[in-house]
C-alpha positions in Angstrom: 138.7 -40.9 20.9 138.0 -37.9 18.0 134.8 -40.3 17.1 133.1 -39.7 20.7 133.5 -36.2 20.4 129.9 -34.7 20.3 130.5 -31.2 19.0 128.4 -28.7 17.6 125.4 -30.4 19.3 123.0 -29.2 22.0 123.1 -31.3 25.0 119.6 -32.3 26.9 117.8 -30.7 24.1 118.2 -34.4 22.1 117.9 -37.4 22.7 121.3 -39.7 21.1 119.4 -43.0 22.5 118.4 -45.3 20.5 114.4 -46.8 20.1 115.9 -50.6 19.6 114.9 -53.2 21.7 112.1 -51.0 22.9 108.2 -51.7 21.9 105.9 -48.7 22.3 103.0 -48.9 24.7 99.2 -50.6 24.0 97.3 -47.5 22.6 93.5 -47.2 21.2 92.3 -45.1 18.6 89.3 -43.1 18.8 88.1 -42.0 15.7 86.4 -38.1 16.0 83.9 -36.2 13.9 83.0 -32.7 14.2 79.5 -31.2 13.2 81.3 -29.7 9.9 82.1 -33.0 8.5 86.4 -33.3 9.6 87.4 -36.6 10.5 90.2 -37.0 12.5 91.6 -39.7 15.2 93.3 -39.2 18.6 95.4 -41.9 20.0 94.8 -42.8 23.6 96.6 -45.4 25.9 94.8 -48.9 26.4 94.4 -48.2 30.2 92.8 -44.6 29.4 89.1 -43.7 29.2 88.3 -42.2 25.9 86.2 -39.1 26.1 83.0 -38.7 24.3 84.1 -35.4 22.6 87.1 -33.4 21.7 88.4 -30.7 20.0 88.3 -30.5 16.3 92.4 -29.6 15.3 91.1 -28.2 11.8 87.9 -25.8 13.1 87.9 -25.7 17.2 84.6 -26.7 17.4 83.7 -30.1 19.5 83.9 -33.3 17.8 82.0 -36.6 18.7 83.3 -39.7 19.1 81.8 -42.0 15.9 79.8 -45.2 17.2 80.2 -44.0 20.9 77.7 -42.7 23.5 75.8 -39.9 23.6 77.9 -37.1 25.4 75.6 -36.5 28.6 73.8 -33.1 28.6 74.7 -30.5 31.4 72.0 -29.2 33.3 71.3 -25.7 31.8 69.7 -23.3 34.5 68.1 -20.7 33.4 69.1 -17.3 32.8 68.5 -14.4 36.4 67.3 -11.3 35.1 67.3 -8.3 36.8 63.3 -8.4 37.5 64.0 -11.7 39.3 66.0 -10.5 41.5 64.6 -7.2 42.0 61.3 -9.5 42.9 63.6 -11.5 45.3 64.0 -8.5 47.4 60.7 -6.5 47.0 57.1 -7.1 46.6 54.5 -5.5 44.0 53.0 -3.5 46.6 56.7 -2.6 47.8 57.5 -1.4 44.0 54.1 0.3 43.4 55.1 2.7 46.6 58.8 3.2 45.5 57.6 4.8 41.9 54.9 6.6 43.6 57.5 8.5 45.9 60.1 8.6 42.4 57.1 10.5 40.8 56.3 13.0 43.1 60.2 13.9 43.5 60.6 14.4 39.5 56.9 16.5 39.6 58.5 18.3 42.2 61.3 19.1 40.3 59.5 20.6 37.2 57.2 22.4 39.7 53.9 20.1 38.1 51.2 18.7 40.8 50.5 15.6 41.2 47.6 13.7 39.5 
């Protein structure tokens, strides 16, 4: 009875059972290199689909997958300014008008003419 005794132990936090009789499952190997030259792998389960990059664990930066596909390339749009949307809501002529009237407010204001 003293032999069954589990003291000094933490309960739930480990596991007391035993790997025999058990096989682990089918896995696949992908093998990863990053653009800094680290080589590492990443085991994946036979039924998964491997991804063409990942994470490097040494530098962060994204590794490729060796002898795989190309990773497909996002659509990049490019970058709104402020002048096109400014020009989404207002025409040359409309803009031309708005600096006139800014003009003649800050002339005002030092007390010049206008040209």
């Amino acid at each position: 009875m003293a032999d069954r005794v589990l003291r000094g132990t933490r309960l739930g936090a480990v596991s007391y059972e035993t790997e025999y009789g058990t096989e682990p499952a089918p896995r696949n190997i992908a093998a990863y290199r990053c653009a800094r030259g680290h080589e590492f792998h990443v085991p994946f389960a036979e039924e998964a689909e491997i991804p063409t990059t990942w994470e490097c664990r040494l530098d962060g930066t994204a590794a490729l997958l060796i002898d795989g596909p190309e990773p497909e390339q996002k659509k990049v749009k490019p970058a709104r300014t402020h002048w096109d949307m400014l020009m989404e809501r207002r025409t040359i002529a409309d803009l031309e008008e708005v600096l006139a009237e800014r003009l003649d407010v800050l002339r005002a204001r030092r007390g010049t003419k206008s040209a």
